[in-house]
TORLUMLO-676413 format. One line per 10 residues: number of its first residue (from 1); their letters; for each residue x, y, z of N, C-alpha, C, CB. Coordinates in pm, 1 decimal. Glycine has a CB too. Example, Ala and Ser with C-alpha at 12.3 -4.5 7.8 and 13.67 -1.06 7.14 Angstrom:
TORLUMLO-676413
1> AS> 1319.0 -569.0 780.0 1230.0 -450.0 780.0 1320.0 -330.0 780.0 1130.8 -447.3 904.6  1285.0 -225.0 708.0 1367.0 -106.0 714.0 1290.0 3.0 787.0 1408.4 -59.8 572.5 .
This chain:
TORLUMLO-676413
1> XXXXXXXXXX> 85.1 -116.1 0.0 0.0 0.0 0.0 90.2 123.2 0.0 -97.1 -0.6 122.1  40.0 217.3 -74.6 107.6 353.1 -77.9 31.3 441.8 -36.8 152.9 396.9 -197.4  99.6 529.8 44.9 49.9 620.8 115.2 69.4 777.3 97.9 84.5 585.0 220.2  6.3 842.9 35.6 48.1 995.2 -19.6 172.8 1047.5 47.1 -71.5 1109.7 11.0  236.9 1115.6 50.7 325.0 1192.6 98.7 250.1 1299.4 193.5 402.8 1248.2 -13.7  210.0 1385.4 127.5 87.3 1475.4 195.6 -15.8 1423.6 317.9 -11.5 1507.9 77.0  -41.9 1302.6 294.3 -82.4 1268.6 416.4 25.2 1214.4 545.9 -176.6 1171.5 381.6  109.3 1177.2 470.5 194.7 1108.6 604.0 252.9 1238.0 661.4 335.6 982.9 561.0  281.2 1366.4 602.5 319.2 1457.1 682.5 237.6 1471.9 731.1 366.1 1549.5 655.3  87.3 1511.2 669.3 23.8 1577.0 780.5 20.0 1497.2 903.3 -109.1 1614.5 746.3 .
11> XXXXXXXXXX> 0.8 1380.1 914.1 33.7 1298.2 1013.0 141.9 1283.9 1091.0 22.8 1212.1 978.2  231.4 1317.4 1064.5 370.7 1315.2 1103.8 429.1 1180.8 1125.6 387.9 1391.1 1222.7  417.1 1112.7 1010.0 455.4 969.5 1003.1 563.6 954.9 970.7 392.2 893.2 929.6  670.7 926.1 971.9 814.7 918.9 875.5 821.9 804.7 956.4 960.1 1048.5 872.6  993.4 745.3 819.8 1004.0 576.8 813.7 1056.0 589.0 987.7 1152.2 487.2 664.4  984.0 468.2 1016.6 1029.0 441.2 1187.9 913.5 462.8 1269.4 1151.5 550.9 1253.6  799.5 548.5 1211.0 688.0 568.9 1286.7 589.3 425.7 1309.2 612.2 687.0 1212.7  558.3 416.9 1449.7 489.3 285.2 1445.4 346.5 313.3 1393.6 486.8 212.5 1591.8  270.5 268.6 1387.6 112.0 329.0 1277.1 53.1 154.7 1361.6 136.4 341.7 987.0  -120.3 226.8 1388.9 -196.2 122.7 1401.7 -291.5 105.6 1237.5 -288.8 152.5 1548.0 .
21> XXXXXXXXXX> -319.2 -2.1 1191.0 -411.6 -20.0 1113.5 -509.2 -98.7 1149.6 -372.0 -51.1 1017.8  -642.1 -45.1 1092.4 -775.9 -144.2 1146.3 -875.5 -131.3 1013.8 -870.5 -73.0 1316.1  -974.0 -147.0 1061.7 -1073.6 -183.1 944.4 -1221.1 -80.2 1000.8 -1108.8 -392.7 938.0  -1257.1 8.0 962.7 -1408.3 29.4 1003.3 -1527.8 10.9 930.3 -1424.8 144.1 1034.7  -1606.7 -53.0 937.8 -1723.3 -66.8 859.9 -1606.1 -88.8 698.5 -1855.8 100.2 878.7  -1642.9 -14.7 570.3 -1556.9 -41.4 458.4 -1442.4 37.3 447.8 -1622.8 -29.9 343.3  -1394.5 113.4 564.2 -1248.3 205.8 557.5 -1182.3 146.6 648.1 -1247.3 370.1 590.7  -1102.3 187.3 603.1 -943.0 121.1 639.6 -866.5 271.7 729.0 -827.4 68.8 442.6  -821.0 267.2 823.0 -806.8 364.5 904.4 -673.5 328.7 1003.7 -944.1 384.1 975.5  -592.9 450.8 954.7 -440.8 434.9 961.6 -390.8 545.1 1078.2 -366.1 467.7 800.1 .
31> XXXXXXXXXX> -332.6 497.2 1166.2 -318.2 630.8 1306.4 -146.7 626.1 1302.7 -403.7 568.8 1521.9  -148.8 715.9 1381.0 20.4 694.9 1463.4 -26.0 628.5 1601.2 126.6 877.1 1506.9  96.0 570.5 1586.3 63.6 497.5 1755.9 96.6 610.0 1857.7 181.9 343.3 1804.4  24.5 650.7 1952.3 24.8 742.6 2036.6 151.1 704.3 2107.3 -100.1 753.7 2114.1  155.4 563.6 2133.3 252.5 536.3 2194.3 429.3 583.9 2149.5 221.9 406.9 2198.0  412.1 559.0 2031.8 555.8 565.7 1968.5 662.7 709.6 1993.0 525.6 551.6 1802.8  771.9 617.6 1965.8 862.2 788.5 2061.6 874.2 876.8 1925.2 1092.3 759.4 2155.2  864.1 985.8 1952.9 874.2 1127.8 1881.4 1050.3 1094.8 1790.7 873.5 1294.4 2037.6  1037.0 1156.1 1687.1 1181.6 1151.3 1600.2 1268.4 1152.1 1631.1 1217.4 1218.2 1531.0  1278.4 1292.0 1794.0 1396.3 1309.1 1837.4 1392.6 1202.7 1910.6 1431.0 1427.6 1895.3 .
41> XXXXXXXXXX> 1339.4 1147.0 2027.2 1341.3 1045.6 2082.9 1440.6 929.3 2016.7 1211.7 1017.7 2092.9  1351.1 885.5 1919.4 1423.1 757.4 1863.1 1575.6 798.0 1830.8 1344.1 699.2 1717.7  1579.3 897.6 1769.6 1717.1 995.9 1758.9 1833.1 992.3 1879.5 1663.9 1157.8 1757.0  1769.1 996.6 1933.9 1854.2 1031.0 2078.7 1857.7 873.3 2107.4 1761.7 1147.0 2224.3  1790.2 791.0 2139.4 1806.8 687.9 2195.8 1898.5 608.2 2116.1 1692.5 634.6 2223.5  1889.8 630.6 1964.4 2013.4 540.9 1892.7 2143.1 603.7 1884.9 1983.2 504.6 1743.0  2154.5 740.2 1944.1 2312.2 782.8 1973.8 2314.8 776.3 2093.9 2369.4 920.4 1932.3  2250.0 690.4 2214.5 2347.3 724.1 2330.2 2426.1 587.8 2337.2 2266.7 767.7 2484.9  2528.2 669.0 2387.5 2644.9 584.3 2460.2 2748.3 562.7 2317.5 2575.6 407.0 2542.4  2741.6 641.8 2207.4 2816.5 638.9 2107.9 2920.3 759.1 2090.7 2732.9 624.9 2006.4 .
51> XXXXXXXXXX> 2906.7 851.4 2163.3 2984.9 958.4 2206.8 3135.4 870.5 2205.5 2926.4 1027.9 2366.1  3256.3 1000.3 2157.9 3381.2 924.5 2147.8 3474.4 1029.0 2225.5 3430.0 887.1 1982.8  3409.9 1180.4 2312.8 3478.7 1286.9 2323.0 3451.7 1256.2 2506.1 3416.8 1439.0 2225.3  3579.5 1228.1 2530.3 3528.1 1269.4 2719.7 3546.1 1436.5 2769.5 3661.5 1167.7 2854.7  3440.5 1479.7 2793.1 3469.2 1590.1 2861.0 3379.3 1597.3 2973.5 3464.6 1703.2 2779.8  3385.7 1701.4 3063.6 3264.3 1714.3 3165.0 3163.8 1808.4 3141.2 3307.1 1747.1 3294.4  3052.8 1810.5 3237.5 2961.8 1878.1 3185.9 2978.0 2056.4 3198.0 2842.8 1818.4 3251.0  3134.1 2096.2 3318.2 3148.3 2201.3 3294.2 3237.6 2260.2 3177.5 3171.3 2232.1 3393.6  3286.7 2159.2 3085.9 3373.7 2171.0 2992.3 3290.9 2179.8 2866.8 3471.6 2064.1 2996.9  3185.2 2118.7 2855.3 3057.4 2092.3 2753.6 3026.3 2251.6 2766.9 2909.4 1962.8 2812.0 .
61> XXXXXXXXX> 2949.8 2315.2 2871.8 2869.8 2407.1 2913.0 2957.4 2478.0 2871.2 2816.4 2419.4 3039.1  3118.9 2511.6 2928.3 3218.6 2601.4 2883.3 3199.0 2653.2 2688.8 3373.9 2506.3 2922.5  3174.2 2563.6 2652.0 3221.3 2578.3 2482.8 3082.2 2589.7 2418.1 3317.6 2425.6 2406.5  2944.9 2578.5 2482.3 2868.1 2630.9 2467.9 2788.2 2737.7 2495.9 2850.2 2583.7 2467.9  2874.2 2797.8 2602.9 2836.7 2935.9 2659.1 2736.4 2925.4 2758.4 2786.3 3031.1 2554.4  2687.2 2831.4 2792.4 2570.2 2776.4 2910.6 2623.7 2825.1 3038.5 2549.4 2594.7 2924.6  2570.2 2812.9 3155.5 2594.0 2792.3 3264.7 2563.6 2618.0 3324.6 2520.2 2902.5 3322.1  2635.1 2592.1 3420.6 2585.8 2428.6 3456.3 2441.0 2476.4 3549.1 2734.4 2313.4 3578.0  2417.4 2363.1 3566.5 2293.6 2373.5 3637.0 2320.5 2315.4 3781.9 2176.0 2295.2 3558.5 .
């Protein structure tokens, strides 16, 4: 099955999004799983612990102009 482009944005579906499918009466009815983690989420969760730079978090904060917390 192909799915417009236009609709999957409006949906905010991109590849990795989990999607429920069901059946209603004669439509076919396609969601995001409420459950599923947000882009950055999945994002973030497949770079941690892949970091190759040791620094600390006042050395991080330093070169970003932050204050630590």
């Amino acid at each position: 099955m192909t799915i417009p482009k236009e609709l999957l944005d409006r949906l905010g579906i991109r590849e990795g999004t989990a999607i429920t499918v069901r059946i209603e009466g004669d439509a076919i009815v396609i969601r995001k799983d409420p459950e599923s983690p947000t882009r950055g989420h999945a994002l973030a969760w497949r770079m941690r612990g892949r970091g190759d730079v040791v620094m600390s978090t006042d050395e991080v904060m330093a070169l970003t102009g932050g204050e630590p917390e």
